[in-house]
N, C-alpha and C positions, 0 to 999 in steps of 0.2 A: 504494500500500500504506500503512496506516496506519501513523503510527510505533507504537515500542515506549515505553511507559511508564516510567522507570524513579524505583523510586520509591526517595526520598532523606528519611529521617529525621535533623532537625537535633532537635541540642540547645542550649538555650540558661538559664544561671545567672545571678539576679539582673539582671535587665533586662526593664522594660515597652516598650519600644521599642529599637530596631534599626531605624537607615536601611540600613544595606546590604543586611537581609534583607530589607526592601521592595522594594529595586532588583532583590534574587535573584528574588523572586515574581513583580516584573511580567516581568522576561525570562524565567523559566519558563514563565509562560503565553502569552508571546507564541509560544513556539519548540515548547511542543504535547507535548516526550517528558519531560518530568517533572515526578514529582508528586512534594510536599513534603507530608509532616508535621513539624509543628515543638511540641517536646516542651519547656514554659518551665518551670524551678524559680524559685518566686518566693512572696512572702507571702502574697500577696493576689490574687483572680482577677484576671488582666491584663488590661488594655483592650485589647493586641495581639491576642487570640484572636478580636474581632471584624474583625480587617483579615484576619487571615489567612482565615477563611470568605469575607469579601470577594473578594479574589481565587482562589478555589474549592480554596482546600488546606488538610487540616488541624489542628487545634490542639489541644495536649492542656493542661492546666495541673495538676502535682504541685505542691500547697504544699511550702516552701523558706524558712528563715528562716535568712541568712549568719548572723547573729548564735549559732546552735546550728549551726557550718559541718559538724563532723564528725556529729553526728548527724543533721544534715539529710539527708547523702549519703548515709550507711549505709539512712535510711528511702526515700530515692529510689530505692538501688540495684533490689530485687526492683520495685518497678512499672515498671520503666526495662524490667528484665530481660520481666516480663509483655507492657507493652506490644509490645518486639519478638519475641518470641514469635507475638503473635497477630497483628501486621500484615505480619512477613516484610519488611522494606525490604531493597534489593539496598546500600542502602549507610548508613550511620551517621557521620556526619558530626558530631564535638563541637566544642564554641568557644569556652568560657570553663573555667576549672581547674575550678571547682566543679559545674558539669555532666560536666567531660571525666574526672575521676576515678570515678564511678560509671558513667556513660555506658558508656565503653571497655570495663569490665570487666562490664557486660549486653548488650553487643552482641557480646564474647567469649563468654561465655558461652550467650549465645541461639546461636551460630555465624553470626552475620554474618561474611562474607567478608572486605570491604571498610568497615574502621572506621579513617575518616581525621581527625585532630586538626589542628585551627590550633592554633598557638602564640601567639596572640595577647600573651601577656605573659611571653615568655619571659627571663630572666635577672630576676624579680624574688623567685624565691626565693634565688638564689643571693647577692642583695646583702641581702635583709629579712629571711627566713625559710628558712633551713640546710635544717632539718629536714625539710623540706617535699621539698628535690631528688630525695631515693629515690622519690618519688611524681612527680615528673619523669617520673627513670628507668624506672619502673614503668609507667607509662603510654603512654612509649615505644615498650617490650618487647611490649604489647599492641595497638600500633595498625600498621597495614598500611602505612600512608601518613601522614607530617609537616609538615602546610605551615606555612614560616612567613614572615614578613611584609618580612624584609630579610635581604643576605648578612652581615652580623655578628650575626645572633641564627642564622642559619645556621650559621655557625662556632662559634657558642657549643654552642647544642645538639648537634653533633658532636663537638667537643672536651672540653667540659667537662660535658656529659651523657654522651655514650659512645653517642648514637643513629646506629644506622648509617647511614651516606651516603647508601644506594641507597634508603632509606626517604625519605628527606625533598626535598622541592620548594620552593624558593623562589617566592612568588607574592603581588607587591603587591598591598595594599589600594590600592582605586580609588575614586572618587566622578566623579561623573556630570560632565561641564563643563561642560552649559548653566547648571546651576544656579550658578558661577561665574563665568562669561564673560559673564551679562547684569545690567544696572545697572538698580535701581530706586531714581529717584532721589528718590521720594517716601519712600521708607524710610530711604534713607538722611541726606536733610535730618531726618525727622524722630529717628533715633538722633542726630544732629550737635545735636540744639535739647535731648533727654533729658541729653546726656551736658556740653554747655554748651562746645563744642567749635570756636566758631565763630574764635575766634582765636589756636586752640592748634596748637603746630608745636615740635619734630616730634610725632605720635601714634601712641605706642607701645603695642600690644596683644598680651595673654597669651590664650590660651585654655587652660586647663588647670583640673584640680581643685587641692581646695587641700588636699592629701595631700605628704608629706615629703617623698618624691624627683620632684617636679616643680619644685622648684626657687624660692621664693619668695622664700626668705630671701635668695639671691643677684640675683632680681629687683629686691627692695625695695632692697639694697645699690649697686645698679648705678646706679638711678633716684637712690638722693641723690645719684650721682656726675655723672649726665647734667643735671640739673636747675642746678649750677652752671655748663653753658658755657648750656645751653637755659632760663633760665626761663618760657618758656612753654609748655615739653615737659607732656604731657598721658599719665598708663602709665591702659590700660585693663584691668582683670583679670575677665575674667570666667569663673566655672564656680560651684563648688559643693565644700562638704566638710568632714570634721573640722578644717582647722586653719583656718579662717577665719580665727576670733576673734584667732587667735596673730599672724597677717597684718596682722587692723587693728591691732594691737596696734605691729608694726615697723613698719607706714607711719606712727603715728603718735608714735614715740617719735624717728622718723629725722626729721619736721616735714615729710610729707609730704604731710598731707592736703588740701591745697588740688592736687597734682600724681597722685593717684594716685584711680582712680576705682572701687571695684570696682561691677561693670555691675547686679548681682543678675542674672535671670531675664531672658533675650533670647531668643525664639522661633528657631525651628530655620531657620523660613521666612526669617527678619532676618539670619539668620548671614551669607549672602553682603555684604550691604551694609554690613555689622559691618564686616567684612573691606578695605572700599573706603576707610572712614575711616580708614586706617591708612596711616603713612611707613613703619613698620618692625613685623613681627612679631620678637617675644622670645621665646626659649626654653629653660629651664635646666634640663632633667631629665636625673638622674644615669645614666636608662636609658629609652629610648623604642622597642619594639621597632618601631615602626612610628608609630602616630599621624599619625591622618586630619588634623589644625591642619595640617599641613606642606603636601600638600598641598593645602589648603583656601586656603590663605593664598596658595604660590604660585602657584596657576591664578586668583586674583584680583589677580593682580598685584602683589603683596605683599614687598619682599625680608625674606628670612630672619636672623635672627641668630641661631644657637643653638649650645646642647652639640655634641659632636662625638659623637653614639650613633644608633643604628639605621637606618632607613630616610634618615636626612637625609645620611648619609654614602652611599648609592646615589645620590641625589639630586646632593648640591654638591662638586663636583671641581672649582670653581674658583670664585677670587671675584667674577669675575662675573656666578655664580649665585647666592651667596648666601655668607654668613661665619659660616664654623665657628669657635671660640673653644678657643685652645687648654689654657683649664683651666675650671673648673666654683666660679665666684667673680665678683664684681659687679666689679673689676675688670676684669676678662676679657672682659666682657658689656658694660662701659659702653665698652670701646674697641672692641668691634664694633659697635658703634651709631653711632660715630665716624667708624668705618672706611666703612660702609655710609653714612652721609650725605655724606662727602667723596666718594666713589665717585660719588654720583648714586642716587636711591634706586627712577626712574625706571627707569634702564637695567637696575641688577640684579632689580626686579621683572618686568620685559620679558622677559630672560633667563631667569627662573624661571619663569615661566608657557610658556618652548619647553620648559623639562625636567620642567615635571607633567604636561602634554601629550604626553607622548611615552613618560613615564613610569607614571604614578598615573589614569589611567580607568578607571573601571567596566569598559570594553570588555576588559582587557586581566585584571582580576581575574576578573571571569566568566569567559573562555575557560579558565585555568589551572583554578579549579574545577569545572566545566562539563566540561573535561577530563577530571578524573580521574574524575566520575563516568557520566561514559559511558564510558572505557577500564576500568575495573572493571567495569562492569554483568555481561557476558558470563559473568564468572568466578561469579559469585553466583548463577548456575543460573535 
């Protein structure tokens, strides 16, 4: 008997690319019963909407300008509402706040059944933007089903949203472990020759934006501290963002420009081998519901050193998986980098790479969502 179809409209805000939703598409089409439309608010027509016809599902694009966020949405809303009107999906599935606050409230209103929200960034109204929480809660109230990405943004959205229990499912984000566990070591010689690395020890790397609550300023603070037992400690920063400039600006009034590298633009495909040059990943954000670095780093063998928030506290229950720092200060940060190279940076990368593995796979994030949208389908007629 043939399978049953079911078809699952994502939303997605401000983003030309999505690896996880490429890993969603090729396991959908490998497993045959569902079919994806993927609906992107974004400025400019997206170069994604040619992958996703690529793999046969597909693609709507609503211009989207964050920069006008409220009026963007409000114009999103009614085509949101249209679209699912005319295409009937048995389920609606939002992902980021700016998609998931019109989304919810057209897939309400079309009478979708089954309108399930990731939390993808949950607690960052609550630390940034106040105002914003009712629209939390409101969104909430409207959705069927809340996944979110670790049990302390679980706890949070229960307690401090007010969303109810039975609504919500914890379900790690996963990434793939081939793409981690295999070493190319032509890439990685060659980032080792770009980044000038060949006699630098220890080499500590960020991956993060360079946005306020990722924690820089406590980075850069920690690095002048490490730099005096280490001087040929090598910090790599790489990502993207408004506070750059403020960045160069403290590495270079702390005098540490000869010790701090920031990477610019490293291909997606290079990230694993990124990841190989490194004794120690660093990580100092005030709230990380989740964050794919964590496990990226540990399934490449990586020990961790970071904040004590999100999914890295499902992750490190002991320190010889990795060190959680018990305040959010370059102090705190440079004696876990201490802590973790007296340890052996070996054994706790070892150790960390059994609890991504067992933890953080694709195999294990598809099932939980794959789940729900087959345990809904039925209900959506």
């Amino acid at each position: 008997m043939k399978k049953q179809r079911i078809h699952v409209l994502h939303t997605f805000a401000n983003n030309d690319g999505i690896p996880y939703m490429t890993w969603f598409m090729e396991r959908a089409r490998q497993e045959g019963d569902l079919h994806f439309t993927i609906v992107l608010l974004y400025p400019t027509r997206p170069a994604m909407l040619e992958e996703i016809k690529a793999f046969g599902f597909d693609g709507i694009w609503i211009p989207f300008d964050d920069r006008a966020r409220k009026l963007g949405m409000l114009k999103a809303l009614p085509r949101l509402w249209w679209i699912m009107m005319r295409l009937r999906p048995r389920v609606v599935h939002c992902h980021l706040f700016d998609d998931t606050l019109p989304g919810v409230i057209a897939a309400f209103l079309a009478g979708i059944k089954t309108r399930l929200v990731s939390r993808q960034d949950t607690g960052f109204h609550l630390n940034y933007a106040p105002k914003w929480v009712i629209m939390d809660r409101f969104i909430a109230r409207l959705a069927t089903r809340v996944a979110t990405i670790s049990h302390s943004a679980r706890q949070l959205i229960i307690e401090r949203e007010g969303t109810p229990a039975e609504k919500v499912q914890m379900i790690h984000n996963g990434i793939p472990p081939d793409r981690y566990l295999q070493v190319d070591l032509e890439v990685q010689e060659r980032l080792r020759t770009r980044f000038q690395l060949h006699d630098a020890y220890p080499i500590i790397g960020t991956v993060a934006r360079f946005i306020e609550w990722k924690g820089y300023r406590h980075i850069v603070d920690a690095a002048a501290l490490i730099v005096k037992n280490h001087p040929k400690a090598r910090f790599l920063f790489c990502g993207s963002g408004p506070q750059l400039e403020e960045v160069r600006g403290w590495v270079e009034q702390a005098g540490l420009n000869e010790h701090v590298i920031i990477t610019g633009w490293v291909a997606r495909d290079e990230m694993p081998s990124l990841y190989r040059l490194l004794n120690i990943y660093l990580h100092a954000a005030d709230h990380e519901p989740f964050g794919l670095v964590y496990p990226e780093a540990m399934m490449s063998g990586v020990p961790v050193v970071s904040t004590a928030t999100g999914a890295v506290l499902d992750a490190i229950q002991d320190p010889s998986e990795g060190i959680l720092v018990p305040e959010r200060s370059g102090r705190a940060l440079a004696d876990g980098v201490e802590q973790a190279l007296r340890a052996g940076p070996e054994r706790i990368g070892e150790r960390g790479r059994e609890v991504a593995l067992r933890m953080f796979t694709f195999d294990h994030m598809w099932a939980g969502y794959s789940g729900i949208y087959r345990q809904a389908a039925p209900s959506n007629g």
